[in-house]
Structure formats: structure tokens, C-alpha cells
PDB file as gemmi writes it, atoms N, CA and C in Angstrom:
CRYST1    1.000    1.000    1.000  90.00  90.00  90.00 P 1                      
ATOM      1  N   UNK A   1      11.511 100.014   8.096  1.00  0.00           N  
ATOM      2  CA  UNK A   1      11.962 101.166   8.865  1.00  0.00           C  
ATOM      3  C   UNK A   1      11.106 101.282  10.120  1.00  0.00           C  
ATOM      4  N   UNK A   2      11.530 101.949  11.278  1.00  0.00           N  
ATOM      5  CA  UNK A   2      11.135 102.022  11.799  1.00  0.00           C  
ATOM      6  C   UNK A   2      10.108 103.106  12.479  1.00  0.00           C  
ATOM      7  N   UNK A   3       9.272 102.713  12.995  1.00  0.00           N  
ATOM      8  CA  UNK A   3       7.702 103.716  13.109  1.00  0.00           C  
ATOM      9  C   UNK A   3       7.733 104.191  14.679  1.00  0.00           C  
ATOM     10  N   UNK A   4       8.120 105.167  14.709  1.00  0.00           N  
ATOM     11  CA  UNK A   4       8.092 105.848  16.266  1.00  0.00           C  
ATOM     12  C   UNK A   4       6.761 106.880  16.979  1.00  0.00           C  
ATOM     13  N   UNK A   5       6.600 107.030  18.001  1.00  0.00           N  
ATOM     14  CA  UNK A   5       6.021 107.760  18.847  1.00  0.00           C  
ATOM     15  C   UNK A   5       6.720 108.390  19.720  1.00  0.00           C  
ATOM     16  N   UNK A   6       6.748 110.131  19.838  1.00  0.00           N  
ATOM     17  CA  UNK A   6       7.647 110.757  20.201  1.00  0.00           C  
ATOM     18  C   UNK A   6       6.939 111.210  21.066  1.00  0.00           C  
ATOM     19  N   UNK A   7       7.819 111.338  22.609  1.00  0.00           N  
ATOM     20  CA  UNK A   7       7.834 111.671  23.889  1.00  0.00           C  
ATOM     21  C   UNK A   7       7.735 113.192  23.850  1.00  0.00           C  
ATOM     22  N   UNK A   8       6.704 113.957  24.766  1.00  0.00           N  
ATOM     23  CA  UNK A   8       6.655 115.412  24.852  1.00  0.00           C  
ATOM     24  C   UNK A   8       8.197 116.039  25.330  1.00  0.00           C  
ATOM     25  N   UNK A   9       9.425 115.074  25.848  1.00  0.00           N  
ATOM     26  CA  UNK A   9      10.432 115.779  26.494  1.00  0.00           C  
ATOM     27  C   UNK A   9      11.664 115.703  25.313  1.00  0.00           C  
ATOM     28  N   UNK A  10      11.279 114.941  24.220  1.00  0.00           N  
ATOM     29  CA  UNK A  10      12.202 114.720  23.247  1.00  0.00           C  
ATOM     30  C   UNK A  10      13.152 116.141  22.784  1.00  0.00           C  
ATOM     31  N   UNK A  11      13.859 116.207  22.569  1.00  0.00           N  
ATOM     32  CA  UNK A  11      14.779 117.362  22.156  1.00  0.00           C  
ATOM     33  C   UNK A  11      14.542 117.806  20.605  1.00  0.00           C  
ATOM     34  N   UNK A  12      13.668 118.533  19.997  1.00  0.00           N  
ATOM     35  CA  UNK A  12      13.288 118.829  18.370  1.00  0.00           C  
ATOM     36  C   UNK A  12      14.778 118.920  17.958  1.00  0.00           C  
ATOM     37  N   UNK A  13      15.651 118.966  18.272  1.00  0.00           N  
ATOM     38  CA  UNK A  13      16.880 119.029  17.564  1.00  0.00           C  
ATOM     39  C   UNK A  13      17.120 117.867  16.677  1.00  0.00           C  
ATOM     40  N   UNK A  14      16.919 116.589  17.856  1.00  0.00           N  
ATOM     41  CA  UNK A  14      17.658 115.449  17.306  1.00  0.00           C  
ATOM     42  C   UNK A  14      16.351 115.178  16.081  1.00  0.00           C  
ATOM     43  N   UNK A  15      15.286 115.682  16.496  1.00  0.00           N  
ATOM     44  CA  UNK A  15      13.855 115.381  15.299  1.00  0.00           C  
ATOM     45  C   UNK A  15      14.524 116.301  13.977  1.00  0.00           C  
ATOM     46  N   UNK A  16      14.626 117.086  13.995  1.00  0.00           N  
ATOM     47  CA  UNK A  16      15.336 118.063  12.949  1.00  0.00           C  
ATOM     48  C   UNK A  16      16.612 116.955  12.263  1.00  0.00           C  
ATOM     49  N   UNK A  17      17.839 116.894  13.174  1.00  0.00           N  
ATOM     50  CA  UNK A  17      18.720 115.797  12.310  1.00  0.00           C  
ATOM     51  C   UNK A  17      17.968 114.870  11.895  1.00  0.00           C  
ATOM     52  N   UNK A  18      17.260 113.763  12.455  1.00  0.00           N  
ATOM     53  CA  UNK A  18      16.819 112.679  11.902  1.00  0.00           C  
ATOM     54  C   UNK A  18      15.911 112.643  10.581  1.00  0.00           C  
ATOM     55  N   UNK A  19      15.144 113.847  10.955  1.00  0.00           N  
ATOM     56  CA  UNK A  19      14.164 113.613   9.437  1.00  0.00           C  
ATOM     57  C   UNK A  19      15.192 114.467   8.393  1.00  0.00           C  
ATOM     58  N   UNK A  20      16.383 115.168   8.405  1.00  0.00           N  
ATOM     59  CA  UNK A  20      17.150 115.677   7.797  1.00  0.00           C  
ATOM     60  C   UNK A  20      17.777 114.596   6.799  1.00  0.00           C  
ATOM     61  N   UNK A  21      18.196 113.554   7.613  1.00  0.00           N  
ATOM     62  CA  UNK A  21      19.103 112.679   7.105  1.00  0.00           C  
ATOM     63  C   UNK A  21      17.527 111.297   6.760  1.00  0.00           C  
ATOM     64  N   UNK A  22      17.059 110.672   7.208  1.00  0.00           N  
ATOM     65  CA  UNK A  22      15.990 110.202   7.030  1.00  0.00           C  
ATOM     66  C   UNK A  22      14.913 110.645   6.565  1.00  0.00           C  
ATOM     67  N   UNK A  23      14.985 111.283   5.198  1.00  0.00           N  
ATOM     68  CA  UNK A  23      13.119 112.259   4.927  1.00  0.00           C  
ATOM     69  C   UNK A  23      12.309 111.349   5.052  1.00  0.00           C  
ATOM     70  N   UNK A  24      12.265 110.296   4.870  1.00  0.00           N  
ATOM     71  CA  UNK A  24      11.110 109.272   4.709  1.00  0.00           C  
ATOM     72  C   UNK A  24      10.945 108.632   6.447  1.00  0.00           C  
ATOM     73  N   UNK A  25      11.368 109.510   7.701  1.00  0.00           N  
ATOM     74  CA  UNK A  25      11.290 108.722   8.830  1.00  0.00           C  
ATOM     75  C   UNK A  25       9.549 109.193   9.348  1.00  0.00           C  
ATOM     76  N   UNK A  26       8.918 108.192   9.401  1.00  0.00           N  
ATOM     77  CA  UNK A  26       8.051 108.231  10.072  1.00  0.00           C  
ATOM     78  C   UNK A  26       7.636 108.001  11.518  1.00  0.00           C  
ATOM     79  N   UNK A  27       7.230 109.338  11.920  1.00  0.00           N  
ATOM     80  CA  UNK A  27       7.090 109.197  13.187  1.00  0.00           C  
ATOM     81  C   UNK A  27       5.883 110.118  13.696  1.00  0.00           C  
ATOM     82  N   UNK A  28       5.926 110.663  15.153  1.00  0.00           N  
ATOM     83  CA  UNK A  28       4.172 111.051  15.408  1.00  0.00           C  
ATOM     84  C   UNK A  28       4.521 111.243  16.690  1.00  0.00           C  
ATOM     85  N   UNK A  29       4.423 113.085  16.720  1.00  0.00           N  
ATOM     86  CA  UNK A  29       4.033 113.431  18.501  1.00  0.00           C  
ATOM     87  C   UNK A  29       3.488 112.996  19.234  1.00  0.00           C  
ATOM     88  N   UNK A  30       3.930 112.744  20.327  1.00  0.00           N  
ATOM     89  CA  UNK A  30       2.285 112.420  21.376  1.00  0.00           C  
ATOM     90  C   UNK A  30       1.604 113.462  21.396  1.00  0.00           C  
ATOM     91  N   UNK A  31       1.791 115.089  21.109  1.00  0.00           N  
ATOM     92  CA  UNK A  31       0.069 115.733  20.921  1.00  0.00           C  
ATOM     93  C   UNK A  31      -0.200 115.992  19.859  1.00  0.00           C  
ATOM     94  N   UNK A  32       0.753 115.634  18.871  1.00  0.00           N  
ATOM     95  CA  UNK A  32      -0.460 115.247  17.368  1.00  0.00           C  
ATOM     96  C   UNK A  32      -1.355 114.432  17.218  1.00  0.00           C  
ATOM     97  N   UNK A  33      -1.491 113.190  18.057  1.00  0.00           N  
ATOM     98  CA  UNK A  33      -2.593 112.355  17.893  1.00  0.00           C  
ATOM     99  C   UNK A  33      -3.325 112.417  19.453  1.00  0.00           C  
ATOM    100  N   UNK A  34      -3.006 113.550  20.478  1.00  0.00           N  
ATOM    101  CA  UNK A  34      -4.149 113.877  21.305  1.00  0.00           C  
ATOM    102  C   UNK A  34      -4.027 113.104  22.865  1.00  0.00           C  
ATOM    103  N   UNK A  35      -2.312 113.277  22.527  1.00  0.00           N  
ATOM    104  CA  UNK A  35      -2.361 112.458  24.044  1.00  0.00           C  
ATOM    105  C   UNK A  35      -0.912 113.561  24.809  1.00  0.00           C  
ATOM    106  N   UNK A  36      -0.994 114.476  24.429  1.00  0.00           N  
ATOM    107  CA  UNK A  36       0.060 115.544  25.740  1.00  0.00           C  
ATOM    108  C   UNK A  36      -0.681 115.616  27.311  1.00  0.00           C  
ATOM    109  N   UNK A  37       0.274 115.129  27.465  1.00  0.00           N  
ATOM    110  CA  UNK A  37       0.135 115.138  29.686  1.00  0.00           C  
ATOM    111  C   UNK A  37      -0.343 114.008  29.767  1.00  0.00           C  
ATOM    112  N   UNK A  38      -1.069 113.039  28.541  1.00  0.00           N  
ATOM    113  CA  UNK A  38      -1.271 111.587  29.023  1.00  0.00           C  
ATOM    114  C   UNK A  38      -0.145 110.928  30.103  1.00  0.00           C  
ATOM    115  N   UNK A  39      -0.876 110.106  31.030  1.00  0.00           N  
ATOM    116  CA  UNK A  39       0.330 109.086  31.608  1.00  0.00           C  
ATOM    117  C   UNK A  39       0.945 107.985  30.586  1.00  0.00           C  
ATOM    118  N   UNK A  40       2.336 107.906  30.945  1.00  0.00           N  
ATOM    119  CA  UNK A  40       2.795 107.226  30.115  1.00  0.00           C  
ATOM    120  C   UNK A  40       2.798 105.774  30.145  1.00  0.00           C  
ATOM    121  N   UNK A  41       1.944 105.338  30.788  1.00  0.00           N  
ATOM    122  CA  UNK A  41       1.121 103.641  30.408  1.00  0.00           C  
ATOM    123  C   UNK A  41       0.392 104.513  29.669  1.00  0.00           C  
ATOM    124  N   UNK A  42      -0.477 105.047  29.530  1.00  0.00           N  
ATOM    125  CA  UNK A  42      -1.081 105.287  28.195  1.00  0.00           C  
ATOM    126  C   UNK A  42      -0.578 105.537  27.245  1.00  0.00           C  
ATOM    127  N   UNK A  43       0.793 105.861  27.300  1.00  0.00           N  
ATOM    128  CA  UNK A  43       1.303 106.125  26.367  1.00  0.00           C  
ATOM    129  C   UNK A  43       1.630 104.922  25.043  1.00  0.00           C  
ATOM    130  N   UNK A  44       2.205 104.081  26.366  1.00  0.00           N  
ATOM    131  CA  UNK A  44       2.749 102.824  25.382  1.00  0.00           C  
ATOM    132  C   UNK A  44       1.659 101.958  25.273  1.00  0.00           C  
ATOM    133  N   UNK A  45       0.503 101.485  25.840  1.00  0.00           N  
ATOM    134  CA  UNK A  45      -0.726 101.303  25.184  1.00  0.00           C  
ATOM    135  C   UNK A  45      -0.697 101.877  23.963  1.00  0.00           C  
ATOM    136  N   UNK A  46      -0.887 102.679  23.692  1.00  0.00           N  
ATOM    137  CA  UNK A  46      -1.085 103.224  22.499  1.00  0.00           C  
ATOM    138  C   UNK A  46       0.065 102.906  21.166  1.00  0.00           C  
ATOM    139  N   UNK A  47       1.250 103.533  21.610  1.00  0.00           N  
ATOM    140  CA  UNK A  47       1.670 102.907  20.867  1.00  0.00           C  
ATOM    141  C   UNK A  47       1.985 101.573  20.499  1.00  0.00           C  
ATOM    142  N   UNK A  48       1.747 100.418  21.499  1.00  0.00           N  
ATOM    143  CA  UNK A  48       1.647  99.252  21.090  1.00  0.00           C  
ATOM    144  C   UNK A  48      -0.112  99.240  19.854  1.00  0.00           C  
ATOM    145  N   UNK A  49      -0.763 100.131  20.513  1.00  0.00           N  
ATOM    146  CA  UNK A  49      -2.083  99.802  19.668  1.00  0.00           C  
ATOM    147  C   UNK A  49      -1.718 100.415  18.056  1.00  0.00           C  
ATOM    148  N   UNK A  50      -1.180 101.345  17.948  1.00  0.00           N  
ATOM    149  CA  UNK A  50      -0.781 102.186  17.153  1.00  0.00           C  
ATOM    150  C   UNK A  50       1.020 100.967  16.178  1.00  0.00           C  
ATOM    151  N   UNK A  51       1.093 100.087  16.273  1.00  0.00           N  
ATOM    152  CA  UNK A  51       2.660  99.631  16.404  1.00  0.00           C  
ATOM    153  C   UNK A  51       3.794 100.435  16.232  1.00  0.00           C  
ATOM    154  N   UNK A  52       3.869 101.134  16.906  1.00  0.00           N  
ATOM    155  CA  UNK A  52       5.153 102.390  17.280  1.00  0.00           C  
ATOM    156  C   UNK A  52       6.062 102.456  18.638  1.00  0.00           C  
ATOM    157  N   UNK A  53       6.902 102.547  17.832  1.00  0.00           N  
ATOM    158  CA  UNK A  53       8.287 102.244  19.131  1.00  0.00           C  
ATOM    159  C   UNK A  53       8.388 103.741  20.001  1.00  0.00           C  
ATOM    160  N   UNK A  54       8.424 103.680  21.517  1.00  0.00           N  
ATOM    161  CA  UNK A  54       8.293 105.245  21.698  1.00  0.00           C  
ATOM    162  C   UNK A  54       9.637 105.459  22.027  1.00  0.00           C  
ATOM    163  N   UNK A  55      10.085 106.567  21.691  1.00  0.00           N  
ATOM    164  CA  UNK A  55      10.993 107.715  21.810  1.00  0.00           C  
ATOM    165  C   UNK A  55      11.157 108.630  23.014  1.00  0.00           C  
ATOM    166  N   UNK A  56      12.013 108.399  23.875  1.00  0.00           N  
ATOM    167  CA  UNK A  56      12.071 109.337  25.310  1.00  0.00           C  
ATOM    168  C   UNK A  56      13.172 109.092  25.546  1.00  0.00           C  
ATOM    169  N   UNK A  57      12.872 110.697  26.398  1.00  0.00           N  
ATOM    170  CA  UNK A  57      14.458 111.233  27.539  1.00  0.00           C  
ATOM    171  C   UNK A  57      13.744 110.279  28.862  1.00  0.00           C  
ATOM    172  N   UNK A  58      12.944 110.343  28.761  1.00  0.00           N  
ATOM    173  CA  UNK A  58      11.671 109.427  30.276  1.00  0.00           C  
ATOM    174  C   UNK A  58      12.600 108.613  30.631  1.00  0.00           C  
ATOM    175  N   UNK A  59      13.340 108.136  31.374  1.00  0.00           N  
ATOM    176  CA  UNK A  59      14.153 107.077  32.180  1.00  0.00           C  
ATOM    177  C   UNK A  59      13.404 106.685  32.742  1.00  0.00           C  
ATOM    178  N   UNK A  60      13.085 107.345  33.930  1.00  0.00           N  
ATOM    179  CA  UNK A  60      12.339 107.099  35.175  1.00  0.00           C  
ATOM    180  C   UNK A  60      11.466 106.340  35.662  1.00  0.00           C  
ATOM    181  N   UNK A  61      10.240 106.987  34.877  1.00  0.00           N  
ATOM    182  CA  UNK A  61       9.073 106.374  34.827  1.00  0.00           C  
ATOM    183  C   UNK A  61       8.446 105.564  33.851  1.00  0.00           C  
ATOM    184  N   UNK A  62       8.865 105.985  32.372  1.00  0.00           N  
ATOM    185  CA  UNK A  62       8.742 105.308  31.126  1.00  0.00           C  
ATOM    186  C   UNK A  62       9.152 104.125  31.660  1.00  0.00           C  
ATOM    187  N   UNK A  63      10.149 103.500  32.224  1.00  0.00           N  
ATOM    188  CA  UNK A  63      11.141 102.596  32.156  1.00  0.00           C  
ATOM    189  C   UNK A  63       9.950 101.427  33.109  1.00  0.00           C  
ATOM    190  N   UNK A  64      10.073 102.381  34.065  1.00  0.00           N  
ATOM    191  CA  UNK A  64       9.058 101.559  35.207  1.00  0.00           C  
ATOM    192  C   UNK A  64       7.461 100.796  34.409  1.00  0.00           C  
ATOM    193  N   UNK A  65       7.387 101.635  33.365  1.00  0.00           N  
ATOM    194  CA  UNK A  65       5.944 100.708  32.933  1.00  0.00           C  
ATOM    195  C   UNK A  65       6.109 100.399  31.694  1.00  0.00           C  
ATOM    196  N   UNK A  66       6.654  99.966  31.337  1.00  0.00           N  
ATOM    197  CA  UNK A  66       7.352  99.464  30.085  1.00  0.00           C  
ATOM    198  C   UNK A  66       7.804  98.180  31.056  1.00  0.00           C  
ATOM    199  N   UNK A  67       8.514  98.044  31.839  1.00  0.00           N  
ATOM    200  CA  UNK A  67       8.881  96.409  32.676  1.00  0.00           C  
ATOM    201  C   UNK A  67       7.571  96.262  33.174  1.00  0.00           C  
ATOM    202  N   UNK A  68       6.307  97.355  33.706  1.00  0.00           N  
ATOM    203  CA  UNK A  68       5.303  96.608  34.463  1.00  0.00           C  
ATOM    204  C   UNK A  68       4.707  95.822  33.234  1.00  0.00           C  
ATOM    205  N   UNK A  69       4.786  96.310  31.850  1.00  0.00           N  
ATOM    206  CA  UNK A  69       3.539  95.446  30.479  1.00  0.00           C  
ATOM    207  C   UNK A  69       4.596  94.431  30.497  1.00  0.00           C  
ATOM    208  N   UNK A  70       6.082  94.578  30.187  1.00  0.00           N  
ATOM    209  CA  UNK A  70       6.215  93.162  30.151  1.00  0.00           C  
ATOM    210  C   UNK A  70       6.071  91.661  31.304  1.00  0.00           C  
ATOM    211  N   UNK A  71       6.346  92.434  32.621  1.00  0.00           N  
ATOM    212  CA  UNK A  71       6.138  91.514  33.506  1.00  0.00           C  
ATOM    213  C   UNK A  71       4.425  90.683  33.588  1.00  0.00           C  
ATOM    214  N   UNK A  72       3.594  91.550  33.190  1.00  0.00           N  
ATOM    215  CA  UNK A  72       2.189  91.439  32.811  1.00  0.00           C  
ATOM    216  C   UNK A  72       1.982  90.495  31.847  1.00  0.00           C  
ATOM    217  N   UNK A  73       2.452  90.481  31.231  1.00  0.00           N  
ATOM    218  CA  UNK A  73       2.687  89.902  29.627  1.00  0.00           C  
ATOM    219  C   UNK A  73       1.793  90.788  28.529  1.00  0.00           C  
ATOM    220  N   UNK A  74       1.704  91.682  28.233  1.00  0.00           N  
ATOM    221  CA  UNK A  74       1.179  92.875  28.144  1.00  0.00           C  
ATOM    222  C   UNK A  74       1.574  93.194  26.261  1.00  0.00           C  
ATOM    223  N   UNK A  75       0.774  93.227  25.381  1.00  0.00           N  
ATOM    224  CA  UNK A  75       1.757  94.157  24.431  1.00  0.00           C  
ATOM    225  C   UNK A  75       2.617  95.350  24.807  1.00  0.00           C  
ATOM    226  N   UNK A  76       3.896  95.245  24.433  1.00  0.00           N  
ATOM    227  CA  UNK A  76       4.741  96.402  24.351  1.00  0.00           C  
ATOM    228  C   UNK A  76       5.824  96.227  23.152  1.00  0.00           C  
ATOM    229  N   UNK A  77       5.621  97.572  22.464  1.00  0.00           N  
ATOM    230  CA  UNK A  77       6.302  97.599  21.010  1.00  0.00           C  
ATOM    231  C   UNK A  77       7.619  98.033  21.365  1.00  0.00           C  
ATOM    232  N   UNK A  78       8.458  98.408  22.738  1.00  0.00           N  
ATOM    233  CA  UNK A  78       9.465  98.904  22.828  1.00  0.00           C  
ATOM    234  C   UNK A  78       9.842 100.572  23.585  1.00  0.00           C  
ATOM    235  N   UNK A  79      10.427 100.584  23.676  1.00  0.00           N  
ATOM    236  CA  UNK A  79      10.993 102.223  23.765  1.00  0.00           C  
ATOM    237  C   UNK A  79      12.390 102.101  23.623  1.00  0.00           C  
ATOM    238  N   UNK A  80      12.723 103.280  23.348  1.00  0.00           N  
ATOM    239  CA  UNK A  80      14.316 103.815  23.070  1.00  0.00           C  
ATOM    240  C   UNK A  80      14.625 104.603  24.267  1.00  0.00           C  
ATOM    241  N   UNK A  81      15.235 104.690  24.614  1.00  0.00           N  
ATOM    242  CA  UNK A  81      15.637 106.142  25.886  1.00  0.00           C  
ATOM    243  C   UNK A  81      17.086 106.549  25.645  1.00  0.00           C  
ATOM    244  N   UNK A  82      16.541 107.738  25.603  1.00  0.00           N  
ATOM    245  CA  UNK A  82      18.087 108.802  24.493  1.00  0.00           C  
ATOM    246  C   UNK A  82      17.962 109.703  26.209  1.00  0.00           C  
ATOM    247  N   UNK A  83      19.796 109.319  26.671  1.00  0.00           N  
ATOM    248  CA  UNK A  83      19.692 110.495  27.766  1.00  0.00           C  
ATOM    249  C   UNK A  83      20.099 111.418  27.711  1.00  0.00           C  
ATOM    250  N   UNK A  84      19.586 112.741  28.182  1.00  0.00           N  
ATOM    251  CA  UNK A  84      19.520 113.976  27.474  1.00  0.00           C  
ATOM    252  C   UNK A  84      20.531 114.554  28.032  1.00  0.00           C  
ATOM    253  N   UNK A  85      21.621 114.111  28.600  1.00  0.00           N  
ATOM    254  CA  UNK A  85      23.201 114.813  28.609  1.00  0.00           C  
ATOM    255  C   UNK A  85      23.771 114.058  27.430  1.00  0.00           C  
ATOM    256  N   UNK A  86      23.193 112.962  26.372  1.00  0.00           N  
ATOM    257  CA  UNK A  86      23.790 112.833  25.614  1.00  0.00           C  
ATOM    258  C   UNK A  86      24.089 113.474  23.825  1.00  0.00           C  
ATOM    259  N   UNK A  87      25.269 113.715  23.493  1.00  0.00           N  
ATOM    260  CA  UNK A  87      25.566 114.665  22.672  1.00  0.00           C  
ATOM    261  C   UNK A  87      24.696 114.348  21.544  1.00  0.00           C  
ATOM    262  N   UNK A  88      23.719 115.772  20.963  1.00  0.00           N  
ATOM    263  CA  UNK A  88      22.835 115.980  20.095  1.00  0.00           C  
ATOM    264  C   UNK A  88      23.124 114.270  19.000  1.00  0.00           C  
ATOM    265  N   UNK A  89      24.331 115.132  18.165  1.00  0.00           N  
ATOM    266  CA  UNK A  89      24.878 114.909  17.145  1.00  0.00           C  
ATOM    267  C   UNK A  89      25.341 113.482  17.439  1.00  0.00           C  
ATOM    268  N   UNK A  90      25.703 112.589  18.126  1.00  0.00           N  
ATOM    269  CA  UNK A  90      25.254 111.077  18.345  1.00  0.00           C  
ATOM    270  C   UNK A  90      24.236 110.611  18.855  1.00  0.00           C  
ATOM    271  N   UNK A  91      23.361 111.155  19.662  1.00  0.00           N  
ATOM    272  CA  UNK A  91      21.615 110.574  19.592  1.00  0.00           C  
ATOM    273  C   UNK A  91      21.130 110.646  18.464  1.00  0.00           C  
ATOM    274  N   UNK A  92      21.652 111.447  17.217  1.00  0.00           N  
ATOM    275  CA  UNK A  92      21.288 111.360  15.918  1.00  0.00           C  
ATOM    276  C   UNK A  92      21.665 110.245  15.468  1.00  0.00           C  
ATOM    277  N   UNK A  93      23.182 110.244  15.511  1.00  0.00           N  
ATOM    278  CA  UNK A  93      23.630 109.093  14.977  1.00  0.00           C  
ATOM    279  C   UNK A  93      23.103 107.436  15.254  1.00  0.00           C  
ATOM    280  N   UNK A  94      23.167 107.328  16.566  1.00  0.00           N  
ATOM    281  CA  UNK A  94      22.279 106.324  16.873  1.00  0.00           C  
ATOM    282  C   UNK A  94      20.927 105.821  16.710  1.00  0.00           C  
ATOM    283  N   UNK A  95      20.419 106.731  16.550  1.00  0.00           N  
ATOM    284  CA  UNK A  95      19.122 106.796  16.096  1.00  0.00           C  
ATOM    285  C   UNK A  95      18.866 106.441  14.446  1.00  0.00           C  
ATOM    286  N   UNK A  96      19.719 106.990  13.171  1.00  0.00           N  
ATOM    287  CA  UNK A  96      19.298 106.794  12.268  1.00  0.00           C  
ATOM    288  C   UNK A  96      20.125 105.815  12.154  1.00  0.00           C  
ATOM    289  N   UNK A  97      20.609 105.118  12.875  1.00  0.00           N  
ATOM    290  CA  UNK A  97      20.751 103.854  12.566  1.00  0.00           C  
ATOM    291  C   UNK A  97      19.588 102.568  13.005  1.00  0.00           C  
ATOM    292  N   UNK A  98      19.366 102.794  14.137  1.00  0.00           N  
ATOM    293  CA  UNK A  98      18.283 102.365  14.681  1.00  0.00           C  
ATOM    294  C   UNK A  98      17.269 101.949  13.689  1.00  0.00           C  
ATOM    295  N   UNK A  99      16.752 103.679  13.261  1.00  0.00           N  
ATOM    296  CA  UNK A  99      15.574 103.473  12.624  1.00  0.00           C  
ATOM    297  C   UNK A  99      15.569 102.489  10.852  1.00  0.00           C  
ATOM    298  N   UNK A 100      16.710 103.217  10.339  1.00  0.00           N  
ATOM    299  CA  UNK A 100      17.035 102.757   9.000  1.00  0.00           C  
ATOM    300  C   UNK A 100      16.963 101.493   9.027  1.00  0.00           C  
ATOM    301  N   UNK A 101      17.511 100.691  10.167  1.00  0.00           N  
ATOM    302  CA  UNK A 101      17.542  99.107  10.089  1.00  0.00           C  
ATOM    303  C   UNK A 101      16.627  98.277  10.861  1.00  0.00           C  
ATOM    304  N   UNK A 102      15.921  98.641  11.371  1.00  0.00           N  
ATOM    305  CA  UNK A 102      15.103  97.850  12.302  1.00  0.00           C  
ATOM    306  C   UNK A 102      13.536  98.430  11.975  1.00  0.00           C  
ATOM    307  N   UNK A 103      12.903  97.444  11.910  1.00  0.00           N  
ATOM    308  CA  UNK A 103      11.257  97.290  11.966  1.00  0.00           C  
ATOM    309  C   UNK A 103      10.395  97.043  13.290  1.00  0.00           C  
ATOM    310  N   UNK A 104       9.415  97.277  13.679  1.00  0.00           N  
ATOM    311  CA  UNK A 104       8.939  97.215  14.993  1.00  0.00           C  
ATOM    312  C   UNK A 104       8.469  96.032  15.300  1.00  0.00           C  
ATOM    313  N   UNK A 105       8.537  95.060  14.219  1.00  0.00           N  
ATOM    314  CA  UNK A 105       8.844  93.643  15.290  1.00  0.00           C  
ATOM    315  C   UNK A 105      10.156  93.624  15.938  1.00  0.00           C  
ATOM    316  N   UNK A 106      11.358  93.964  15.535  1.00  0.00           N  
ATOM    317  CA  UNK A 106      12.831  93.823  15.967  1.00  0.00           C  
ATOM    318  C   UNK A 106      12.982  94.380  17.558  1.00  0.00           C  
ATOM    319  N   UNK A 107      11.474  95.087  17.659  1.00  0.00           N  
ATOM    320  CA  UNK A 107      11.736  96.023  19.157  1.00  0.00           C  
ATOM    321  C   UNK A 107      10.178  95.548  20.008  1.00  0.00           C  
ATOM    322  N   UNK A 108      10.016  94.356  19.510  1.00  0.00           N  
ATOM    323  CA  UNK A 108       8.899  94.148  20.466  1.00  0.00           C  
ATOM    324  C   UNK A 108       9.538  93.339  21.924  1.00  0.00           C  
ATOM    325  N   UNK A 109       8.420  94.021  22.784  1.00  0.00           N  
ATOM    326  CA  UNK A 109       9.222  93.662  24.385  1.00  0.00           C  
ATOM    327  C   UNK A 109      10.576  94.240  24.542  1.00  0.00           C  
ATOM    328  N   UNK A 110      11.015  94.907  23.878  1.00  0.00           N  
ATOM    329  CA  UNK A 110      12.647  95.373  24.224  1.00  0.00           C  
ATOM    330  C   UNK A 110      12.837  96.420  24.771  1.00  0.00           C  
ATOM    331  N   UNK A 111      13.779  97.580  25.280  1.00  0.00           N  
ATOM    332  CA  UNK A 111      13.675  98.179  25.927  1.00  0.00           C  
ATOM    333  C   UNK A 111      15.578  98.611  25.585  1.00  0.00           C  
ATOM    334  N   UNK A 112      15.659  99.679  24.633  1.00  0.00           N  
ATOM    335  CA  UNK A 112      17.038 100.086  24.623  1.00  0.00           C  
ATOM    336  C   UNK A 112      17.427 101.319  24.914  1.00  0.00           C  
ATOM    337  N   UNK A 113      18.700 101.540  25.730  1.00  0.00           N  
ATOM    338  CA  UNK A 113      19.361 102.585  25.969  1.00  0.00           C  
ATOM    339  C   UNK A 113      20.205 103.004  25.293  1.00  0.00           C  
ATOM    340  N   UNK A 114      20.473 104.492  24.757  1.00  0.00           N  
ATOM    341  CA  UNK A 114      21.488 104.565  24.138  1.00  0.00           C  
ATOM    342  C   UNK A 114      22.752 105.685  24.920  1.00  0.00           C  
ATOM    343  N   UNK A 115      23.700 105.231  24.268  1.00  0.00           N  
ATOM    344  CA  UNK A 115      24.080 105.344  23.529  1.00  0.00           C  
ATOM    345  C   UNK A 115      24.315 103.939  23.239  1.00  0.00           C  
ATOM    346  N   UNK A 116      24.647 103.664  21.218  1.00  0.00           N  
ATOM    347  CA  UNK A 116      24.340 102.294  21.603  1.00  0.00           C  
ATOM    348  C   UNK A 116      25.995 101.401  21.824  1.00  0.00           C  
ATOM    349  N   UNK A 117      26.494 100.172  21.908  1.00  0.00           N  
ATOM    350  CA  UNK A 117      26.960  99.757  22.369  1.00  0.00           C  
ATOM    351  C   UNK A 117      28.076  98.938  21.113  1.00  0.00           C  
ATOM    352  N   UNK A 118      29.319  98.885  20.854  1.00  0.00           N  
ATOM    353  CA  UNK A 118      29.730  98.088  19.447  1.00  0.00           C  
ATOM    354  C   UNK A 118      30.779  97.116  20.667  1.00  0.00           C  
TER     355      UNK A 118                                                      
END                                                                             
């Protein structure tokens, strides 16, 4: 299953569905372990140090250093980017699929958008 690190802009809703339907999903604020307002290269440092896939509405900038570690050749465990005009109740869906089936080798160097794609 998969082991996440959650973005300060994340929507607690879709956290509410997911551990609803997933009790056993493990995952971890960024200011439960002491990094709120960190920059987000620190972010994914970390969670590469930590092996956790991060979780964000972050397009923008997440996106931008997440390609700078891989162009680097850099550990990076991944990110997800859920965009936040997208409907609650399928960022759920996508997500516990995500997580239920994939392990955080499956998302190393990767970089997915959802909604996801059949």
C-alpha cells in the first residue's frame, strides 16, 4: 500500500473519504512531522528520505521541483497532484485506488495527475 505525505493545501475532505474507505491508509501531515511553510524541495527531500509519495493541490511549484530532482538525478519518491476543481468524491475515488494498489517503488521518479486516465 501506499505511504503518503500530505500537502498543507490538501482538502481534509478527500483525507476523511480515504481513511473512511481505507482504515489502514497510512499517511502523515507535513506539520505533524514539523515541516508547515517548509519549501517544497524540502518537502520532497523528505519525503523521499522518509519513502512517501507526496499528496498536493501544488501544481505549480511542486511540479517545478519534483522535474528539477529528477533532471538532477536526485531521489524522488513521486507526487500525486489532485486538482482542486476536481470533484471531492472522485479524487477519492482515484486515490483509493492508487493507494490500495501501488507501493512506493511503483511511484519512484513519477509524477501523476489526476484525474486518472482508463
Amino acid at each position: 500500500m501506499l505511504r503518503l505525505l500530505i500537502d498543507e493545501n490538501i482538502d481534509h475532505r478527500i483525507l476523511r473519504g480515504l481513511k473512511s474507505r481505507l482504515p489502514e491508509f497510512d499517511f502523515v501531515l507535513v506539520r505533524q512531522v514539523g515541516l508547515a511553510g517548509s519549501p517544497d524541495l524540502d518537502l520532497l527531500k523528505w519525503a523521499a528520505e522518509n519513502r512517501r509519495v507526496m499528496l498536493t493541490h501544488d501544481r505549480k511549484t511542486m511540479s517545478y521541483f519534483a522535474n528539477q530532482l529528477l533532471r538532477k538525478g536526485e531521489a524522488m519518491t513521486g507526487v500525486i497532484f489532485v486538482p482542486g476543481q476536481l470533484d471531492i468524491g472522485h479524487s477519492i475515488n482515484d486515490l483509493e485506488l492508487l493507494i490500495a494498489c501501488s507501493w512506493e517503488s511503483d511511484f519512484r521518479d513519477r509524477i501523476e495527475h489526476l484525474p486518472l486516465r482508463w
